[in-house]
VOMARDO-411924 format. One record per atom (N, C-alpha, C): y, z, x; atom name; residue number from 1. Coordinates in steps of 0.05 Angstrom, whole numbers. Layout:
BEGIN
        Y        Z        X    a     k
        Y        Z        X   CA   NUM
...
This chain:
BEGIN
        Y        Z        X    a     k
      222      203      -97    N     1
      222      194      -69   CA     1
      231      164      -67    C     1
      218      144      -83    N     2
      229      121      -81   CA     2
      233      109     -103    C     2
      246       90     -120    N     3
      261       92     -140   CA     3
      273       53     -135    C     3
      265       37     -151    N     4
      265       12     -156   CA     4
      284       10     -188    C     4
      303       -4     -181    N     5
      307       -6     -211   CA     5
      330      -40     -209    C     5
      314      -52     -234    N     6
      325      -77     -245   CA     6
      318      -98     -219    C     6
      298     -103     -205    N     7
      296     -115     -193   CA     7
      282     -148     -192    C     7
      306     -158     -187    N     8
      291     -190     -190   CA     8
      294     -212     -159    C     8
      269     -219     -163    N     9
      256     -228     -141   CA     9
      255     -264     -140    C     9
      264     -281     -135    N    10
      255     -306     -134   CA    10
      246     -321     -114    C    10
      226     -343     -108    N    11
      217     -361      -89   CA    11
      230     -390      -98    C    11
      256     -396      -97    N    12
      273     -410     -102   CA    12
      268     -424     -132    C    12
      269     -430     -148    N    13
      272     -433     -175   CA    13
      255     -411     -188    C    13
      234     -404     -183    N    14
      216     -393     -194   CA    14
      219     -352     -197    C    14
      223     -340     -213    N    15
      231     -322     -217   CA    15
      200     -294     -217    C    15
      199     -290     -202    N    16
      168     -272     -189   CA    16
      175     -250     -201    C    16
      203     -228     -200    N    17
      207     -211     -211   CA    17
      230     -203     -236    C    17
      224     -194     -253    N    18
      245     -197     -266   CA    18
      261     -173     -278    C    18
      274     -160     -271    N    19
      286     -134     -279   CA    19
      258     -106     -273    C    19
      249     -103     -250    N    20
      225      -88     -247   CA    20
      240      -68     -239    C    20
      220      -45     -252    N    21
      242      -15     -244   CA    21
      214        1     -244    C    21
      208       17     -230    N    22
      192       39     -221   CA    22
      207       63     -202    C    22
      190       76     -200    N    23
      182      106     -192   CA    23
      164      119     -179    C    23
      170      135     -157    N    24
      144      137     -138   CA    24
      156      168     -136    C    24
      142      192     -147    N    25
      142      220     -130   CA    25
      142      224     -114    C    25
      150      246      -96    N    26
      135      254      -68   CA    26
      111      264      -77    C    26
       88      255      -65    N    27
       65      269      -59   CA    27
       38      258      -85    C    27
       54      234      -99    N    28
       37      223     -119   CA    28
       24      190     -107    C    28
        3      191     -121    N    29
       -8      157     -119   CA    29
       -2      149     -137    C    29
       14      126     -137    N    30
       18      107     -156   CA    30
       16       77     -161    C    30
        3       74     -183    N    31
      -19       45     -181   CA    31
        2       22     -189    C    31
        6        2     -186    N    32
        9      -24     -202   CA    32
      -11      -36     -208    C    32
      -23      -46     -233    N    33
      -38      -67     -239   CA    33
      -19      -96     -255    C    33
      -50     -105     -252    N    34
      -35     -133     -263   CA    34
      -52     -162     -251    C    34
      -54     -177     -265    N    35
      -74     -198     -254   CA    35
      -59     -217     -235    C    35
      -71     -235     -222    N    36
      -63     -246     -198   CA    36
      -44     -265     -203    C    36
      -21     -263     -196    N    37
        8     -276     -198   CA    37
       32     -263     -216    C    37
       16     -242     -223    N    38
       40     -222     -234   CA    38
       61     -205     -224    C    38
       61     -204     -197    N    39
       88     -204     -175   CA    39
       77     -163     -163    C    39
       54     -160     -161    N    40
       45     -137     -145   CA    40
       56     -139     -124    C    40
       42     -159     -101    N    41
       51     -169      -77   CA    41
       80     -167      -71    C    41
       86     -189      -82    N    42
      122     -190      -83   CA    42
      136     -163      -83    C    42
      122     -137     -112    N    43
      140     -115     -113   CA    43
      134     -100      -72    C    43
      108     -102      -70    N    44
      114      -84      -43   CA    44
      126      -99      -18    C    44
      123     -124      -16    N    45
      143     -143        6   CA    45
      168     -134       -2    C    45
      175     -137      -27    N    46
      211     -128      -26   CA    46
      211     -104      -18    C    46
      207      -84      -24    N    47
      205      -58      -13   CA    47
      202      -49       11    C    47
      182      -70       22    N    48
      177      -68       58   CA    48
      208      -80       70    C    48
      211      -94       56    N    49
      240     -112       73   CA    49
      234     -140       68    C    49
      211     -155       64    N    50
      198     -179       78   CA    50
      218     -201       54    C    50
      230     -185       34    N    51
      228     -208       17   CA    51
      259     -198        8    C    51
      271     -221        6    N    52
      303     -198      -14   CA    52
      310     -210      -42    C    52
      313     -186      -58    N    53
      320     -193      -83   CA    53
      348     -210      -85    C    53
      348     -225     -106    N    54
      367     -230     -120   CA    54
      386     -211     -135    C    54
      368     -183     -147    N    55
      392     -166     -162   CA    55
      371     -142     -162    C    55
      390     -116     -158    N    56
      373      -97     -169   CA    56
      373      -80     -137    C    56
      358      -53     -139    N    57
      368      -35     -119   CA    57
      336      -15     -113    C    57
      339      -14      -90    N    58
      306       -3      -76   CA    58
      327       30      -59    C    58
      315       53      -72    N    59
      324       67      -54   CA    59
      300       90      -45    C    59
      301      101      -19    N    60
      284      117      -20   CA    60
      297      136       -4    C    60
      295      165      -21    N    61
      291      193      -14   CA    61
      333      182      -23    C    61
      338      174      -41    N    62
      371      158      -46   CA    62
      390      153      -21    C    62
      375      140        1    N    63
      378      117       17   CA    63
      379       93        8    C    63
      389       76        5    N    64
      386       40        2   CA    64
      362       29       23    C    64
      354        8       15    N    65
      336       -4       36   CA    65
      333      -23       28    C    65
      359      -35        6    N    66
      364      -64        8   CA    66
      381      -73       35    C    66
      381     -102       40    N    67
      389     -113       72   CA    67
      389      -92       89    C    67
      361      -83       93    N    68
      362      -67      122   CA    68
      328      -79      135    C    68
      328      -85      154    N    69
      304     -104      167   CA    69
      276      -91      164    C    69
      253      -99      165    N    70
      237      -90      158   CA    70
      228      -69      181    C    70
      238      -71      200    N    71
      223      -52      224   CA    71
      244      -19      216    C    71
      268      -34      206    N    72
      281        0      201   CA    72
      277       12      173    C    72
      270       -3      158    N    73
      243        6      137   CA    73
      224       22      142    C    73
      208       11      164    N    74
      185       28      182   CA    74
      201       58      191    C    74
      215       51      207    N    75
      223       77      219   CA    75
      240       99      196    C    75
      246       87      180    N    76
      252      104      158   CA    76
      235      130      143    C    76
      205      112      152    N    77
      183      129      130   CA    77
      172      113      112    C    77
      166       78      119    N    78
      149       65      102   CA    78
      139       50      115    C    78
      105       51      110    N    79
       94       38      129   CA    79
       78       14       98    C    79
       77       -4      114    N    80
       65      -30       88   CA    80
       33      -40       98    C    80
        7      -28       86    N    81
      -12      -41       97   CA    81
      -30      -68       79    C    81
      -18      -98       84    N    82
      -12     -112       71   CA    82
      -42     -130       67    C    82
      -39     -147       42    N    83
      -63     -159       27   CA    83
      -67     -173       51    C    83
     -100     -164       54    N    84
     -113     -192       72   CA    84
     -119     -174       91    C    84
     -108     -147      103    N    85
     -114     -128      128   CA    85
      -86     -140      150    C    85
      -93     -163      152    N    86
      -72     -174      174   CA    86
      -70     -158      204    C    86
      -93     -151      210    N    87
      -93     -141      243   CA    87
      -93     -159      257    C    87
      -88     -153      289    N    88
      -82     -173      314   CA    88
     -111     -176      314    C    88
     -127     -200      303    N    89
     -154     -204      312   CA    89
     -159     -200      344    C    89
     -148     -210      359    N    90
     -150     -212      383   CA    90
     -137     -183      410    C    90
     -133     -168      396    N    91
     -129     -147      409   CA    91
     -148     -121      402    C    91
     -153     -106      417    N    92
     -176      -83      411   CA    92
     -165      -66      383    C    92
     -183      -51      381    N    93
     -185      -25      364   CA    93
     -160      -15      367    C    93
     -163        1      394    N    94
     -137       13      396   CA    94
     -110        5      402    C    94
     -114      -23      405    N    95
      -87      -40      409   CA    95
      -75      -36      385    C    95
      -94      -46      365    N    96
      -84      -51      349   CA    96
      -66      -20      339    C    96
      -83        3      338    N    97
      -70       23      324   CA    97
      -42       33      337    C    97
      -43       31      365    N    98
      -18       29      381   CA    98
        5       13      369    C    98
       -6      -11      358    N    99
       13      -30      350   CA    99
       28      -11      334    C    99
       24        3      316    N   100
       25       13      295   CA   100
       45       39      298    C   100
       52       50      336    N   101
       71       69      333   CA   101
       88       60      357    C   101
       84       26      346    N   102
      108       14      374   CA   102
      135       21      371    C   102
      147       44      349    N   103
      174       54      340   CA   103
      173       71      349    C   103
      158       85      361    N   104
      156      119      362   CA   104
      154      126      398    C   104
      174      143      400    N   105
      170      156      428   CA   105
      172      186      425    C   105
      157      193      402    N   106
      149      231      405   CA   106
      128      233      416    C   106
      125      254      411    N   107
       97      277      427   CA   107
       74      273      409    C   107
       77      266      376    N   108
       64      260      372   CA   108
       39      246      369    C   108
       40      219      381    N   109
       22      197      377   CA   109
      -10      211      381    C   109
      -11      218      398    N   110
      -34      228      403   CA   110
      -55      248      382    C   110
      -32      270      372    N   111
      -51      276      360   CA   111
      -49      257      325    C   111
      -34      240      317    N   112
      -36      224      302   CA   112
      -57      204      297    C   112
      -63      200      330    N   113
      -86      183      343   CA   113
     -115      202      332    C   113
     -121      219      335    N   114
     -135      238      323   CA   114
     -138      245      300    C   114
     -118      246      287    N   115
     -127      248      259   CA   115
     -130      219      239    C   115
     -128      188      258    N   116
     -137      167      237   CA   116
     -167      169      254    C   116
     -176      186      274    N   117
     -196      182      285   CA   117
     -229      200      258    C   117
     -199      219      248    N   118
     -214      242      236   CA   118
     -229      228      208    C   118
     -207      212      197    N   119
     -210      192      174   CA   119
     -229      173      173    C   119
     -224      163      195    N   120
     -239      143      209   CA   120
     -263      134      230    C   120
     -278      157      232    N   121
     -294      165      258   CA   121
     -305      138      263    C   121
     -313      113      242    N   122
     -321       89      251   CA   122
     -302       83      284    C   122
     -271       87      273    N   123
     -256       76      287   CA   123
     -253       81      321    C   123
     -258      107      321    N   124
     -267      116      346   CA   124
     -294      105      363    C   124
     -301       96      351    N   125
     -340       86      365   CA   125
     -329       65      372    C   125
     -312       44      366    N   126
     -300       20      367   CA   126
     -274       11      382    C   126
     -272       39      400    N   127
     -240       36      405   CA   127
     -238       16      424    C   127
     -255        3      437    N   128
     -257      -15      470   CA   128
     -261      -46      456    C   128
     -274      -53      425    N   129
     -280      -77      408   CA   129
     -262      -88      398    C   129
     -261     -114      404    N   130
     -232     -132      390   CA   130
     -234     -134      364    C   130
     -219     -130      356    N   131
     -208     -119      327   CA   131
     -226     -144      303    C   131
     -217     -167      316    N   132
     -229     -192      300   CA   132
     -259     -190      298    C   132
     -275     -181      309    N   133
     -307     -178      310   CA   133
     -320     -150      291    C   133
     -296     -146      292    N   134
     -297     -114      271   CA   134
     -314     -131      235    C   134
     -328     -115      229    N   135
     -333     -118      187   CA   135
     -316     -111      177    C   135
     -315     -131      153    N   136
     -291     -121      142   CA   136
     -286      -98      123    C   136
     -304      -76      131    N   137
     -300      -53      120   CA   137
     -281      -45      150    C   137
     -293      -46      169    N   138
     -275      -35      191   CA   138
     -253      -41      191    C   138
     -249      -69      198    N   139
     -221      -83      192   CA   139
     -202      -73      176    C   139
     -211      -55      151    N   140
     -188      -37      119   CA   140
     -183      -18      138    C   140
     -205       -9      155    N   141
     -199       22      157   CA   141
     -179       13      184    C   141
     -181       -2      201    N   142
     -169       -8      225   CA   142
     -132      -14      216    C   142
     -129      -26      196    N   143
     -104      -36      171   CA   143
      -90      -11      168    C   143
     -109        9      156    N   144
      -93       37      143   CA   144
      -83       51      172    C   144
     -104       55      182    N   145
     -104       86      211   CA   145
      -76       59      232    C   145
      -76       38      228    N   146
      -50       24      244   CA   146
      -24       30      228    C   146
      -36       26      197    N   147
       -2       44      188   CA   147
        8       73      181    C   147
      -22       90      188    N   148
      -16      111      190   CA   148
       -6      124      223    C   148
      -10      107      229    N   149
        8      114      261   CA   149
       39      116      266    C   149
       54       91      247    N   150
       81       96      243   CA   150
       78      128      231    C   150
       62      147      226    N   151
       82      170      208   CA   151
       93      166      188    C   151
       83      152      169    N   152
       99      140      150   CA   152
      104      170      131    C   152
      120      164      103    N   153
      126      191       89   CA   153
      118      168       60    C   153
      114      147       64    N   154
      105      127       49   CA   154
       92      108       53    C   154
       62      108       41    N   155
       54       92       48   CA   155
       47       61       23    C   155
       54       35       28    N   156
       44       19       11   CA   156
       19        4       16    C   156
       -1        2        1    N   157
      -29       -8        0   CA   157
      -32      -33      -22    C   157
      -28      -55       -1    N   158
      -37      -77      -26   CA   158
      -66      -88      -17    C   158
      -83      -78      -45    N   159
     -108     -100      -51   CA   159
     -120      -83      -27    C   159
     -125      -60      -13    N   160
     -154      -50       -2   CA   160
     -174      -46       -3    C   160
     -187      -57      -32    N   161
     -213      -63      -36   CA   161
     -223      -81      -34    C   161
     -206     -101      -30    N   162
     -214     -131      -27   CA   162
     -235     -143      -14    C   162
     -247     -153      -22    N   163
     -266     -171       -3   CA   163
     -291     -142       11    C   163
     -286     -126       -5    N   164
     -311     -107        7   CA   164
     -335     -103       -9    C   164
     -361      -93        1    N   165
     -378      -83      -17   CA   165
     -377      -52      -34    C   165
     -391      -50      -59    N   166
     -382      -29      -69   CA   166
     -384       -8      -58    C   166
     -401       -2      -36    N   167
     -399       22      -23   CA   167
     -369       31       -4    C   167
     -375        9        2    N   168
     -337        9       24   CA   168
     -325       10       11    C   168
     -327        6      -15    N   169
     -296        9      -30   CA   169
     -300       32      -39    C   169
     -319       52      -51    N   170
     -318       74      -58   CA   170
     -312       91      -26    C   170
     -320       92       -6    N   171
     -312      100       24   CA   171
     -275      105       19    C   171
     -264       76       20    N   172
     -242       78       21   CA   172
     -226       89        6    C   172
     -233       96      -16    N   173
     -215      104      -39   CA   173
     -225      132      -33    C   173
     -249      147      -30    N   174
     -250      171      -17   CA   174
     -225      171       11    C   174
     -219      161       23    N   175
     -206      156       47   CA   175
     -174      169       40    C   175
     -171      153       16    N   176
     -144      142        7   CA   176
     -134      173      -12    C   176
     -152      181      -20    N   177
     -144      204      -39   CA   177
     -145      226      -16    C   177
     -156      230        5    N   178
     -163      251       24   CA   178
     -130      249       44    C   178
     -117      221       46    N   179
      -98      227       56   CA   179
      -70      225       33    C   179
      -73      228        9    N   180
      -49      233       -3   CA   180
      -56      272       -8    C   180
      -81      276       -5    N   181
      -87      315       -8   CA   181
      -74      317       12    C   181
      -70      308       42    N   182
      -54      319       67   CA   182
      -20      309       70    C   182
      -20      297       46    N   183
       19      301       34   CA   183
       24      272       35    C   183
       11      255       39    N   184
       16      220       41   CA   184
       24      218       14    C   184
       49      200       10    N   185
       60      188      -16   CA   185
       41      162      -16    C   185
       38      155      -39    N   186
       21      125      -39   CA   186
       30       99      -69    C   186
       27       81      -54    N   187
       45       64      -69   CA   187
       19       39      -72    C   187
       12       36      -96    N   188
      -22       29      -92   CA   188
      -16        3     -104    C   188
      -28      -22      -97    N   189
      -43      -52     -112   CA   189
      -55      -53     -117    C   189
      -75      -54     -136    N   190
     -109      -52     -136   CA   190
     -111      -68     -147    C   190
     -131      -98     -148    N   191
     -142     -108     -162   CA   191
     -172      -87     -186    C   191
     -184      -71     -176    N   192
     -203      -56     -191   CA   192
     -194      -37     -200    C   192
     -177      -38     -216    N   193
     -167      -21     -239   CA   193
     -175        1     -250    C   193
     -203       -1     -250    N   194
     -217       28     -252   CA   194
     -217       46     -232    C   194
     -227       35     -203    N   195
     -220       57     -183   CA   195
     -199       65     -177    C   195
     -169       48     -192    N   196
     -143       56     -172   CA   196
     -140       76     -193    C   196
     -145       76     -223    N   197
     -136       88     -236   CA   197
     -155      124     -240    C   197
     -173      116     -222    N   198
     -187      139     -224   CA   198
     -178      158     -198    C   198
     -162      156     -181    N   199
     -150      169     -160   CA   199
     -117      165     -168    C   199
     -112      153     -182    N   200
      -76      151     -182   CA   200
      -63      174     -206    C   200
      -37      185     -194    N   201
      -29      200     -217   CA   201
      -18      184     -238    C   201
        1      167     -235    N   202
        8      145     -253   CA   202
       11      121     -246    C   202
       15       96     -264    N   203
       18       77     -256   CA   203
       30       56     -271    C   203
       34       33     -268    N   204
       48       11     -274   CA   204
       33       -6     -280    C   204
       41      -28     -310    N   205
       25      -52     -312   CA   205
       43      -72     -315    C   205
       38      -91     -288    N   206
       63     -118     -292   CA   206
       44     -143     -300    C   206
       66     -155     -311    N   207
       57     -178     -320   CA   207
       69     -202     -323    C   207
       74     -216     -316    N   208
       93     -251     -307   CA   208
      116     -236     -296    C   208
      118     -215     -277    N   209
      141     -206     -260   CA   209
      158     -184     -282    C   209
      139     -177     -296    N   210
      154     -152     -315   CA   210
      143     -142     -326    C   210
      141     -110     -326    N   211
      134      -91     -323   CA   211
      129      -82     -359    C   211
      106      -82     -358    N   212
       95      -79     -397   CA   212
       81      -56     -399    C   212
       72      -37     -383    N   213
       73      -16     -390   CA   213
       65       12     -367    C   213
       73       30     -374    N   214
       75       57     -355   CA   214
       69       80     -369    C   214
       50       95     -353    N   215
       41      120     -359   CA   215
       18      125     -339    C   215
       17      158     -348    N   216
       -7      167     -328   CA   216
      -41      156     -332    C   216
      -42      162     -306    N   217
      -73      147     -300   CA   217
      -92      152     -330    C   217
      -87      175     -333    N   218
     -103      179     -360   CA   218
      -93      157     -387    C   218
      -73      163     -395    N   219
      -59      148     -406   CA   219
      -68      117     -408    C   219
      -61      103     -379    N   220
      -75       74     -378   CA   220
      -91       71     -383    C   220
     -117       88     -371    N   221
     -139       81     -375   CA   221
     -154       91     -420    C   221
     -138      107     -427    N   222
     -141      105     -454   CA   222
     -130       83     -469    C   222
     -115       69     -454    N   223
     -105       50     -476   CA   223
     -117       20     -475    C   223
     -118       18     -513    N   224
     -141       -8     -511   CA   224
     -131      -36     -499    C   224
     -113      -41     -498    N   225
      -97      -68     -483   CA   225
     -108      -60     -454    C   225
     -106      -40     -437    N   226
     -114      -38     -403   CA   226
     -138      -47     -413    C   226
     -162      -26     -430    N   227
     -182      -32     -421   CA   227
     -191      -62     -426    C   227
     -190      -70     -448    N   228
     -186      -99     -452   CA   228
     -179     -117     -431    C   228
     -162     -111     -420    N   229
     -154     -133     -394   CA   229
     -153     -124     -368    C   229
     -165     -107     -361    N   230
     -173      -97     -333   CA   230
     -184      -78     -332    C   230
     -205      -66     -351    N   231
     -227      -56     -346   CA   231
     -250      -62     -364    C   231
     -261      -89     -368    N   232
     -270     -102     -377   CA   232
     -283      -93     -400    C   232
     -268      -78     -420    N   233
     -278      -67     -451   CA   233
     -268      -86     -468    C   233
C-alpha cells in the first residue's frame, strides 16, 4: 500500500533522514521505533506532505505523493494524527471532528460521525465542550476520531501514548487495534515499544535517520539489541 524507498530528509545542513526505505501492507500495523531524534517524526511529516525530501520516493497504492500538498495527501487516503494531539483547543468536540471531513462532501459523514462515536463513546458525552478543557486522554481520542473523519485508507499515528496514564494508554491501543480489525492501515510511532510492538504486525528500528533493523513484531521483540534499548532488558 505504501512504499518509501531511499529517502533523505534535511533541516538545512543537518541530515534527519538518510536513505530510509519502508513498507506498509494494506490492512497491517506498522511500528517505527527508535529513541528521540532518530527521525520517526520527520519519516511521517514527509509522508503527510509537511516536509520534502531531498532524494528518494513516497508512493502509495503506486501513486507518487512526492510535491503534492498536504491536503491532497488527505484526500488521497492519508490522514496524519500528529505528536502532541494538536486539536483546535478553542473549538468544541465536534468542531473539531468536523474539522476533520472539511474535504468531504459525501453522504457519508454522518454515519462516520457514529462510528468515532462508537470508538469513542467518551466523545459523544462531550460533543457541546471545547476541545482545550478536554483530559488528555480525551484530547488522543478527540486527535484520532478527527482523523478518522477524513476516511482515511491510511492512517499515521505519531507518539499516542504520550503524556498519558497507563490506563489510557492501554484504552487506546485497545482503540487502535479495534480499528485496524475494521480494515484501517496503520503507520505507528511509539515511544513504548512494548505496547506498539505488542499490537503491530511488523516494524522498523531507526536510528540517527537510518533504518538498523526490520522484522516482525515477534521478531523485534526477540531480539537482544531491541530489548536492551527499548524494552528495558
Amino acid at each position: 500500500m505504501l512504499k518509501v524507498e531511499s529517502l533523505d530528509v534535511a533541516y538545512g545542513e543537518i541530515r534527519a533522514l538518510k536513505g530510509v526505505g519502508l513498507e506498509v501492507g494494506q490492512g497491517e500495523i506498522v511500528t517505527i521505533l527508535g529513541n528521540n531524534g532518530a527521525g520517526k517524526t520527520t519519516t511521517l511529516k514527509t509522508i503527510s506532505g509537511l516536509l520534502h525530501p531531498t532524494r528518494g520516493t513516497i508512493t502509495l497504492e503506486d501513486q507518487s505523493l512526492l510535491r503534492v500538498a498536504p491536503h491532497a495527501i488527505v484526500s488521497r487516503g492519508v490522514a496524519h494524527v500528529p505528536e502532541g494531539r494538536r486539536i483546535f483547543n478553542r473549538l468544541t468536540v465536534r468542531e473539531n471532528l468536523m474539522m476533520g471531513a472539511y474535504l468531504r462532501s459525501d453522504s457519508g459523514i454522518g454515519a462516520d460521525l457514529e462510528r468515532v462515536f462508537g470508538l469513542f463513546p467518551r466523545l459523544s458525552e462531550r460533543l457541546t465542550q471545547v476541545a482545550g478543557t478536554l483530559s488528555g486522554g480525551e484530547q488522543q481520542m478527540l486527535a484520532i476520531g478527527r482523523a478518522l473523519m477524513a476516511s482515511p485508507r491510511l492512517l499515521l499515528l505519531d507518539e499516542p501514548s504520550m503524556g498519558l496514564a497507563p490506563v489510557l494508554v492501554e484504552q487506546i491501543f485497545d482503540t487502535i487495534t479495534d480499528i485496524n480489525r475494521q480494515g484501517m492501515t496503520i503507520l505507528l510511532v511509539e515511544q513504548n515499544a512494548a505496547m506498539a510492538l505488542s499490537i503491530a504486525h511488523r516494524g522498523y528500528v531507526l536510528e540517527t535517520g537510518e533504518i538498523a533493523l526490520t522484522g516482525t513484531a515477534a521478531e523485534l521483540s526477540d531480539n537482544a539489541d531491541v530489548r536492551r534499548a527499548y524494552l528495558g532488558e
